[in-house]
C-alpha positions as CSV (number, residue, x, y, z in Angstrom):
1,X,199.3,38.7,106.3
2,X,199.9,42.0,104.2
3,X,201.8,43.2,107.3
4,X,204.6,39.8,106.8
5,X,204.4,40.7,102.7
6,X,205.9,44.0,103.2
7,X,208.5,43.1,105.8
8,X,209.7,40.4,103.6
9,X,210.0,42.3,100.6
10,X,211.7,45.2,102.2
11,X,213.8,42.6,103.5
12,X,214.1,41.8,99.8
13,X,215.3,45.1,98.5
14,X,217.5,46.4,101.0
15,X,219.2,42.5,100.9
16,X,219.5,43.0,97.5
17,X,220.9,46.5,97.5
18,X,223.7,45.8,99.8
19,X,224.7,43.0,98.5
20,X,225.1,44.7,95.0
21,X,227.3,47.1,96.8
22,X,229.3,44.4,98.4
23,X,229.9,42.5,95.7
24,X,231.1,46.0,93.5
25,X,233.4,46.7,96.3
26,X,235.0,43.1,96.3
27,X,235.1,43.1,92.3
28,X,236.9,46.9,92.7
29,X,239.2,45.8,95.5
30,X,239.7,41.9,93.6
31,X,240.7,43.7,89.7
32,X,241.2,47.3,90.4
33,X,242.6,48.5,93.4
34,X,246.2,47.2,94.4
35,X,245.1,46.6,98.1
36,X,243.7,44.4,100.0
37,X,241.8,46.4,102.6
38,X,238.8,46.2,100.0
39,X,238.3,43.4,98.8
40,X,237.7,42.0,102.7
41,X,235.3,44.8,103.2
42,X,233.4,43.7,100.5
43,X,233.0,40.4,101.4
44,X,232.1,41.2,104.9
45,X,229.5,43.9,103.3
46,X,228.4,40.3,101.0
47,X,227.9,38.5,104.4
48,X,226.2,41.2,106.0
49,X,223.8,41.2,103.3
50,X,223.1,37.5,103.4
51,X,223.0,38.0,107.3
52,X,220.3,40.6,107.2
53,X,218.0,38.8,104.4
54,X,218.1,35.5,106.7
55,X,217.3,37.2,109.7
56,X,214.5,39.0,108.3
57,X,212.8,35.7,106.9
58,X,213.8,33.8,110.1
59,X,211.7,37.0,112.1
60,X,208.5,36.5,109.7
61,X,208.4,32.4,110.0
62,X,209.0,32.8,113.6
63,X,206.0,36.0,114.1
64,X,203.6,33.5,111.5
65,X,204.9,30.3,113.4
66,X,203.9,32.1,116.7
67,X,200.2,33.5,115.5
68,X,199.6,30.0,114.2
69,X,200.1,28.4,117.5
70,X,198.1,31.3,119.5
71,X,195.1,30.5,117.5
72,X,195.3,26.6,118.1
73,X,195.6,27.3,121.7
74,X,193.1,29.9,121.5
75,X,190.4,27.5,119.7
76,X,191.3,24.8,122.1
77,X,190.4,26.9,125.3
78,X,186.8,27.8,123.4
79,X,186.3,24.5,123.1
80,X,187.2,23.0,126.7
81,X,184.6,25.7,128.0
């Protein structure tokens, strides 16, 4: 359990981190610069960031979802012998 804690939270952090990042690059690119080229890359850095927090999350349900089942069908073959 403290092993899923810690993934999720660095999930956390470095989710939170770039999407900071992303979302200072799209508010420099949107009001400051007088291109484009960033304000794309900073919504792509935004969904990358989203992206990478889901996936992490998704990996941890999926890892407890997994253990979960073992242990049913590892109960259920004690009891049939």
């Amino acid at each position: 359990m403290k092993q899923r804690i810690r993934i999720i939270r660095a999930v956390k952090y470095t989710g939170a981190v770039v999407l900071a990042i992303g979302v200072l690059i799209f508010l420099y690119g949107f009001f400051i610069s007088d291109r484009s080229l960033w304000t794309g890359i900073g919504i792509g850095t935004v969904m990358g960031a989203v992206f990478l927090f889901l996936m992490g999350v998704f990996f941890v349900g999926t890892e407890e979802k997994i253990k979960e089942r073992y242990g049913k069908l590892k109960s259920k073959n004690e009891n049939t012998n």
